[in-house]
MMTF fields as JSON, N, C-alpha, C and O atoms, coordinates in Angstrom:
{
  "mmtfVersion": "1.0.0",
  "mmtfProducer": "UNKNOWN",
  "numBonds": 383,
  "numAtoms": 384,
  "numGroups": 96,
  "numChains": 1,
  "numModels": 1,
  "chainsPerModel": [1],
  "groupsPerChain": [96],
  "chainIdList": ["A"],
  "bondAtomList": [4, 2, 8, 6, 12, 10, 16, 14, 20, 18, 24, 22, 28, 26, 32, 30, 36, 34, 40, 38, 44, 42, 48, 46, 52, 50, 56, 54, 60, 58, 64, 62, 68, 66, 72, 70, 76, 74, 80, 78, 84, 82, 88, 86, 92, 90, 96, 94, 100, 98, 104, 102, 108, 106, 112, 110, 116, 114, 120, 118, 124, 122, 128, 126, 132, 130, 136, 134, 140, 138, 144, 142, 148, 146, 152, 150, 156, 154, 160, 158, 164, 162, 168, 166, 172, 170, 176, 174, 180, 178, 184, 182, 188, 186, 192, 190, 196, 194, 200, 198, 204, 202, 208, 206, 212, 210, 216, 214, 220, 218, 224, 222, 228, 226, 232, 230, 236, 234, 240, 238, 244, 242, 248, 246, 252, 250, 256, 254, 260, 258, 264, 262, 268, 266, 272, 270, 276, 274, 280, 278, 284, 282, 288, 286, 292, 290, 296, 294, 300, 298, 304, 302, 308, 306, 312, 310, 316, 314, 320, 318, 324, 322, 328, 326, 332, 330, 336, 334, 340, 338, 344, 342, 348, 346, 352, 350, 356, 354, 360, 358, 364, 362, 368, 366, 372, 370, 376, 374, 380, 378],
  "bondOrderList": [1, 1, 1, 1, 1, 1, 1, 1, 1, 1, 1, 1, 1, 1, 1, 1, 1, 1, 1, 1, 1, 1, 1, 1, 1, 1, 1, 1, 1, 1, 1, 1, 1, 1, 1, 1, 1, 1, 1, 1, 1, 1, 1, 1, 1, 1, 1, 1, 1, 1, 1, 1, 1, 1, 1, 1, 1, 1, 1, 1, 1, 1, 1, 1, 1, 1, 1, 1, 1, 1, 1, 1, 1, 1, 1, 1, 1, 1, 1, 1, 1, 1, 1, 1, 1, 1, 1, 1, 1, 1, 1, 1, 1, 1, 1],
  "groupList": [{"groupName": "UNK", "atomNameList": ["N", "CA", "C", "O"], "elementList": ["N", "C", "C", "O"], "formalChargeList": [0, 0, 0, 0], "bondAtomList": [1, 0, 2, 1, 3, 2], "bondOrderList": [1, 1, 2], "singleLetterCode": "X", "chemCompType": "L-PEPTIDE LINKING"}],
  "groupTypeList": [0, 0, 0, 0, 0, 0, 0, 0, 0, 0, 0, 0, 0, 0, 0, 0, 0, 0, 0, 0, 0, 0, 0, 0, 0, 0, 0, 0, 0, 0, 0, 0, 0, 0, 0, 0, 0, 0, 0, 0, 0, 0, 0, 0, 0, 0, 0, 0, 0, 0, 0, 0, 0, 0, 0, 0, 0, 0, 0, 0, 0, 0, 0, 0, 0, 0, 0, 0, 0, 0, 0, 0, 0, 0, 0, 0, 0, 0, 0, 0, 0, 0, 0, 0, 0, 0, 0, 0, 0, 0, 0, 0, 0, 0, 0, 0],
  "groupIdList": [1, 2, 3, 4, 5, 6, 7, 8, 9, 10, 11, 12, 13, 14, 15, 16, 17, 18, 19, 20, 21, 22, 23, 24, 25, 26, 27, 28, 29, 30, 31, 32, 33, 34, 35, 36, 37, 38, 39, 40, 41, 42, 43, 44, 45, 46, 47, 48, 49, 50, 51, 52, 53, 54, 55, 56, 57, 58, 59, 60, 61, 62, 63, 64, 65, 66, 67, 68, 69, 70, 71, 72, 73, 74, 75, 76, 77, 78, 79, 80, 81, 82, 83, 84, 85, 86, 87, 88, 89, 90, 91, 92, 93, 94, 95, 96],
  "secStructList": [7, 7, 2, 2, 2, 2, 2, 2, 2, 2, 2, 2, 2, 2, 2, 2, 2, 2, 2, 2, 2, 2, 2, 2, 2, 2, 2, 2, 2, 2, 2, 2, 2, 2, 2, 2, 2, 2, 2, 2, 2, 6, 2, 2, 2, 2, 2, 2, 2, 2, 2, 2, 2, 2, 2, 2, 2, 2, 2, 2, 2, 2, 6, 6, 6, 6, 2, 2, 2, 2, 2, 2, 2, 2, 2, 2, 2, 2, 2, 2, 2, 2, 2, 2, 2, 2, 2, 6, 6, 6, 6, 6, 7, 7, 7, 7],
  "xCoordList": [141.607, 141.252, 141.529, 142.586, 140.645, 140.955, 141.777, 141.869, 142.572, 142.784, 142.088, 142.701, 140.768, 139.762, 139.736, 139.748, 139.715, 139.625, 140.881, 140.983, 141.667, 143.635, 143.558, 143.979, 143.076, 143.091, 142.594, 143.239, 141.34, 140.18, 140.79, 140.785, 141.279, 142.006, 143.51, 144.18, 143.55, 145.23, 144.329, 144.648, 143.512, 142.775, 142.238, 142.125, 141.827, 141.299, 142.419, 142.35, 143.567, 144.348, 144.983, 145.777, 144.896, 145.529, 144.71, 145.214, 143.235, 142.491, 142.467, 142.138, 142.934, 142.88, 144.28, 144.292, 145.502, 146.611, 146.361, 146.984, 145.713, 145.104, 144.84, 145.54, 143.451, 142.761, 143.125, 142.507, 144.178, 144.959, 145.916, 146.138, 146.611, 147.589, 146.697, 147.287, 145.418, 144.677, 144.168, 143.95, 144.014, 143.656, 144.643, 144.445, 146.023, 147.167, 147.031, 146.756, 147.223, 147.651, 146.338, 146.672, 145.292, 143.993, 144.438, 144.435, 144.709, 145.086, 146.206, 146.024, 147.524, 148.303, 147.911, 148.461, 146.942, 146.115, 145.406, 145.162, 145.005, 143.784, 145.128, 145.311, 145.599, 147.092, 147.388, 147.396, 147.684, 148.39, 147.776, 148.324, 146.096, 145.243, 145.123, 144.963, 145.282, 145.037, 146.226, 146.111, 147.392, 148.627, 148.496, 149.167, 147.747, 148.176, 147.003, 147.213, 145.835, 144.792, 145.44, 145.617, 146.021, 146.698, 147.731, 147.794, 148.363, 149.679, 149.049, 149.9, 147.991, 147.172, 146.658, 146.838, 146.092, 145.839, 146.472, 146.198, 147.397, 149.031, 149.576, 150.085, 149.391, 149.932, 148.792, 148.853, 147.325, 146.37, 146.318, 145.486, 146.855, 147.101, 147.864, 147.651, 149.403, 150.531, 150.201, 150.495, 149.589, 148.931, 148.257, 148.704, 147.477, 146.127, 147.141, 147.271, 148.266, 148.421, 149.681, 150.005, 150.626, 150.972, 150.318, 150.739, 149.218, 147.932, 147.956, 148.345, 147.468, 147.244, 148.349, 148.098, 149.793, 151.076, 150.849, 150.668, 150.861, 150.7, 149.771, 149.863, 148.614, 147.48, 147.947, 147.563, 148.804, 149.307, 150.556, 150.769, 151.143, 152.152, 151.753, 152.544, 150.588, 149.674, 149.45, 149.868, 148.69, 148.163, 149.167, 148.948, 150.338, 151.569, 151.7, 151.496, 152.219, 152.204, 151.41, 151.978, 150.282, 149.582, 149.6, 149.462, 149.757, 149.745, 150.978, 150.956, 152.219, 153.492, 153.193, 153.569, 152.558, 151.842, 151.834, 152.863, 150.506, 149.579, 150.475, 150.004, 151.818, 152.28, 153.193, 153.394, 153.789, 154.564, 154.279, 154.917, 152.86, 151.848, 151.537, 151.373, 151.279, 151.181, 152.682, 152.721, 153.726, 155.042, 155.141, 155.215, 155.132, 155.285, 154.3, 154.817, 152.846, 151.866, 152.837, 153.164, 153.205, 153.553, 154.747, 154.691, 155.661, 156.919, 156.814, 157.385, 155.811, 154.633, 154.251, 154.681, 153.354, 152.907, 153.9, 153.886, 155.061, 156.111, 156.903, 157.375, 156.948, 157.872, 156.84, 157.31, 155.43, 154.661, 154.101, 153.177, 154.276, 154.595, 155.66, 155.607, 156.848, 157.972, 158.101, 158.443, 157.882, 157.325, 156.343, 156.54, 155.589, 154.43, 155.256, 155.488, 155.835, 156.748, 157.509, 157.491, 158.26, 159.15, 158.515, 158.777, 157.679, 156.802, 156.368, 156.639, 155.529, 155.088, 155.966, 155.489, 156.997, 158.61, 159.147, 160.157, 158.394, 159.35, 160.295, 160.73, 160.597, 161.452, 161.715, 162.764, 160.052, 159.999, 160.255, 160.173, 160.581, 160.465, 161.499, 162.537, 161.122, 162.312, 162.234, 161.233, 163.723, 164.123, 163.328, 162.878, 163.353, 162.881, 163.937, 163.687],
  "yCoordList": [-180.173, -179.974, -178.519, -177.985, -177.916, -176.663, -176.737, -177.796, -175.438, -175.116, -175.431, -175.628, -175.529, -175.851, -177.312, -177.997, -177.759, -179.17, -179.861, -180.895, -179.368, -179.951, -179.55, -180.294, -178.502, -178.364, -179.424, -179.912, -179.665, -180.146, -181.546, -182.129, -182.208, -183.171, -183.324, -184.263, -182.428, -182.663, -182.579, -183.533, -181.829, -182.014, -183.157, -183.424, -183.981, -185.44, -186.087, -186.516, -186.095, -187.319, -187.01, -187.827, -185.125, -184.906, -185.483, -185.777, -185.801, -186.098, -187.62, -188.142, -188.211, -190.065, -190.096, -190.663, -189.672, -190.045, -189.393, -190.119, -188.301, -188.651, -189.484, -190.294, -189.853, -191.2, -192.448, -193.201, -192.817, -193.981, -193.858, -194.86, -192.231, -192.246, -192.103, -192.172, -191.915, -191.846, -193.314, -193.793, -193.905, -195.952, -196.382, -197.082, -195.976, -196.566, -196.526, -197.557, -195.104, -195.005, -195.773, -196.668, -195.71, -196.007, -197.911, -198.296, -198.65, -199.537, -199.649, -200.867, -199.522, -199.287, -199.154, -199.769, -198.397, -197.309, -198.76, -198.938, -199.83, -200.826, -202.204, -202.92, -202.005, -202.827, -203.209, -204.272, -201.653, -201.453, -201.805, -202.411, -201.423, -201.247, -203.165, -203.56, -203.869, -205.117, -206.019, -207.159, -205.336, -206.043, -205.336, -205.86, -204.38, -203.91, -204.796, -205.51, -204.837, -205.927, -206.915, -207.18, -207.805, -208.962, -208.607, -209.324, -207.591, -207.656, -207.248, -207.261, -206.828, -206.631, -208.286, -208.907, -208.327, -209.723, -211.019, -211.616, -210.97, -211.42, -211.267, -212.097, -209.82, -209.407, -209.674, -209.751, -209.925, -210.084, -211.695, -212.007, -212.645, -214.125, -214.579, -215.514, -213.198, -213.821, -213.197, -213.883, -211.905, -211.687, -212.801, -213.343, -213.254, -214.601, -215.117, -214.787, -216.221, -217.195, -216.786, -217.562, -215.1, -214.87, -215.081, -215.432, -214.691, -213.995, -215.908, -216.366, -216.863, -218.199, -218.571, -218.604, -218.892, -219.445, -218.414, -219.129, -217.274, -216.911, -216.891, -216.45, -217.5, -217.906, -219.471, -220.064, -220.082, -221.773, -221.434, -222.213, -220.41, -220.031, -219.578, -219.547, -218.985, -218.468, -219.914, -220.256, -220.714, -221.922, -222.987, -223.493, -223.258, -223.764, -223.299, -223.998, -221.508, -221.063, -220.953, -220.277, -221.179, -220.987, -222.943, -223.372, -223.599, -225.033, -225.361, -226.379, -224.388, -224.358, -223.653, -224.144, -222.603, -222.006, -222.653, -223.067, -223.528, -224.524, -225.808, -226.662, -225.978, -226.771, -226.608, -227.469, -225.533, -224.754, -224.293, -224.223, -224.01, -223.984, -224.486, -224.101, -225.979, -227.347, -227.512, -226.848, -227.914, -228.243, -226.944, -227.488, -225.628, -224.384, -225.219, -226.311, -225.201, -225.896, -226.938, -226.666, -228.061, -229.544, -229.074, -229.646, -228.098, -227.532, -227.137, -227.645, -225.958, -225.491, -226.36, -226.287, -227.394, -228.429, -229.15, -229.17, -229.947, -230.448, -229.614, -230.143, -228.799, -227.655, -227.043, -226.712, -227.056, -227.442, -228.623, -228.348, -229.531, -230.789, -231.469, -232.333, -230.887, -230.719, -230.089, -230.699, -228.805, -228.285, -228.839, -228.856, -229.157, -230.047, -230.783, -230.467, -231.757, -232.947, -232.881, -233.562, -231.701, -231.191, -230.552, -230.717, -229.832, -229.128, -230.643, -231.046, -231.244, -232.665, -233.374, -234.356, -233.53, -234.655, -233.671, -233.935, -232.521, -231.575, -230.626, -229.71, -230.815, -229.665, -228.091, -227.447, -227.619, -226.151, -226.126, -225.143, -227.524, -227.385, -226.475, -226.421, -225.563, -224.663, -225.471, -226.105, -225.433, -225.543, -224.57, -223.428, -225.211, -224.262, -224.136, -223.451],
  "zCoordList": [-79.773, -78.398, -78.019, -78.352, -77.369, -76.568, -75.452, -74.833, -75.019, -73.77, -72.679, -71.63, -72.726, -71.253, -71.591, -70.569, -72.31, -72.434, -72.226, -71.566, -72.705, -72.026, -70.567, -69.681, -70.354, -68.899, -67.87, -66.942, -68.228, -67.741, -67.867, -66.783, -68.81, -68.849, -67.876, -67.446, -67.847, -67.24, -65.633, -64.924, -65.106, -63.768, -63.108, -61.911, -64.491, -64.385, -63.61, -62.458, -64.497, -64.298, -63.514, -63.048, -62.799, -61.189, -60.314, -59.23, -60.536, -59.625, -59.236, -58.17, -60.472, -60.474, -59.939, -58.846, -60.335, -59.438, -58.043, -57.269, -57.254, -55.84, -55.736, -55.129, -56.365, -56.021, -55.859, -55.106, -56.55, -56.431, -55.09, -54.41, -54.665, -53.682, -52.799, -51.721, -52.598, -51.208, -51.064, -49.951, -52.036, -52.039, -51.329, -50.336, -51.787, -51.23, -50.018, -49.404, -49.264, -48.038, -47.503, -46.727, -47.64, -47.219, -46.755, -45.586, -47.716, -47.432, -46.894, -46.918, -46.274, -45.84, -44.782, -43.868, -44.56, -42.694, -42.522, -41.328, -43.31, -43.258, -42.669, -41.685, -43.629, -43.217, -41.798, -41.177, -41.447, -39.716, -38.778, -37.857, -38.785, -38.467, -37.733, -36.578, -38.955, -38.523, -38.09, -37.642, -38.292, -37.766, -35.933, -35.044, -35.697, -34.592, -34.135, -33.155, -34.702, -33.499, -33.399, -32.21, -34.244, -34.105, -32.756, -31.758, -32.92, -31.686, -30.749, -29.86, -30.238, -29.515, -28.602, -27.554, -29.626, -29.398, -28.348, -27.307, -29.319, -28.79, -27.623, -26.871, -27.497, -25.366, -24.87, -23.643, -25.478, -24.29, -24.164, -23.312, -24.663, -24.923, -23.802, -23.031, -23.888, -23.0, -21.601, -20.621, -21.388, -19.991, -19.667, -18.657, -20.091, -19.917, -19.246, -18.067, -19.973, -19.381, -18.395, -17.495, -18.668, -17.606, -15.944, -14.842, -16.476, -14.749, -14.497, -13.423, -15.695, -15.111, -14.039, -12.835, -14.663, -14.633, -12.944, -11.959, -12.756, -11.296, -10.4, -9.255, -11.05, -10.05, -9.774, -8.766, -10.754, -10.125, -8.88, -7.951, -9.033, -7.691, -6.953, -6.01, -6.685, -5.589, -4.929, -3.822, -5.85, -5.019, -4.319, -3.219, -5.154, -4.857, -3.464, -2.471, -3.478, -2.213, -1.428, -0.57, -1.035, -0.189, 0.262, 1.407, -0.692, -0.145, 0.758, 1.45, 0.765, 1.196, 2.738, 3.802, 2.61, 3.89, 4.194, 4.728, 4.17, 5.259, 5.583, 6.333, 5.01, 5.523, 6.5, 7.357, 6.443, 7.233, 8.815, 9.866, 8.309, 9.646, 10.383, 11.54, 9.727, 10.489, 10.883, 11.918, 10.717, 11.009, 12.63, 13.732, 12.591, 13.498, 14.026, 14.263, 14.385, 14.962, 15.884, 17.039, 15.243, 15.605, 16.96, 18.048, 16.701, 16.83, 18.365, 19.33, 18.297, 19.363, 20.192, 21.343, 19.821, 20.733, 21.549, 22.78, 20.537, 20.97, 22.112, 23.118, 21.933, 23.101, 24.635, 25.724, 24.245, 25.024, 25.592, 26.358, 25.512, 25.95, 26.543, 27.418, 25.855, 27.041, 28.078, 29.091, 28.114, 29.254, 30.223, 31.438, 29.807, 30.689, 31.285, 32.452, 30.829, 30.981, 32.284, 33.309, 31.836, 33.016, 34.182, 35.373, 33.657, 35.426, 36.307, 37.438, 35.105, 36.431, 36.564, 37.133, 36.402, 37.162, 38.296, 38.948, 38.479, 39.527, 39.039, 39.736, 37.931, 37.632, 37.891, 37.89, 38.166, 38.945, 40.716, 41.451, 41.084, 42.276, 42.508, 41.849, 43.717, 44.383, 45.504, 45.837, 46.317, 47.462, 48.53, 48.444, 49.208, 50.472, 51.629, 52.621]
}
């Protein structure tokens, strides 16, 4: 064998051990690549049913509203109706 040919040889097998360390990382980069869609994935799963789980306490609360409303409503009436009560038995009467 010649010098250009040991050379040329020893260039080869610099060029195939690249080739193998650029496969590596390549897969490795292919690796991450799909563990991160997966965890991706994953927080957009637990937002989902985060956003659900607080659209059921929205409705909870707003059903707690309207009951609350009605009760203040009832509360209202009742205290206006006592009043009534009392003006027509005389109760505002002033002395003269």
């Amino acid at each position: 064998m010649t010098i250009e040919a040991a050379d040329l040889r020893s260039r080869v097998v610099s060029l195939e051990h690249k080739h193998a360390a650029t496969e590596q990382r390549l897969t490795n980069m292919e690796q991450r690549f799909v563990q991160a869609d997966i965890a991706d994935a994953r927080k957009e799963e637990q937002w989902k049913n985060l956003l659900e789980k607080f659209g059921g306490l929205d409705k909870k609360l707003d059903k707690i509203n309207g009951y609350l409303v009605t009760i203040v409503l009832a509360i209202v009436v009742g205290l206006l109706g006592a009043f009534m009560t009392f003006v027509t038995k005389g109760g505002l009467h002033i002395p003269s």
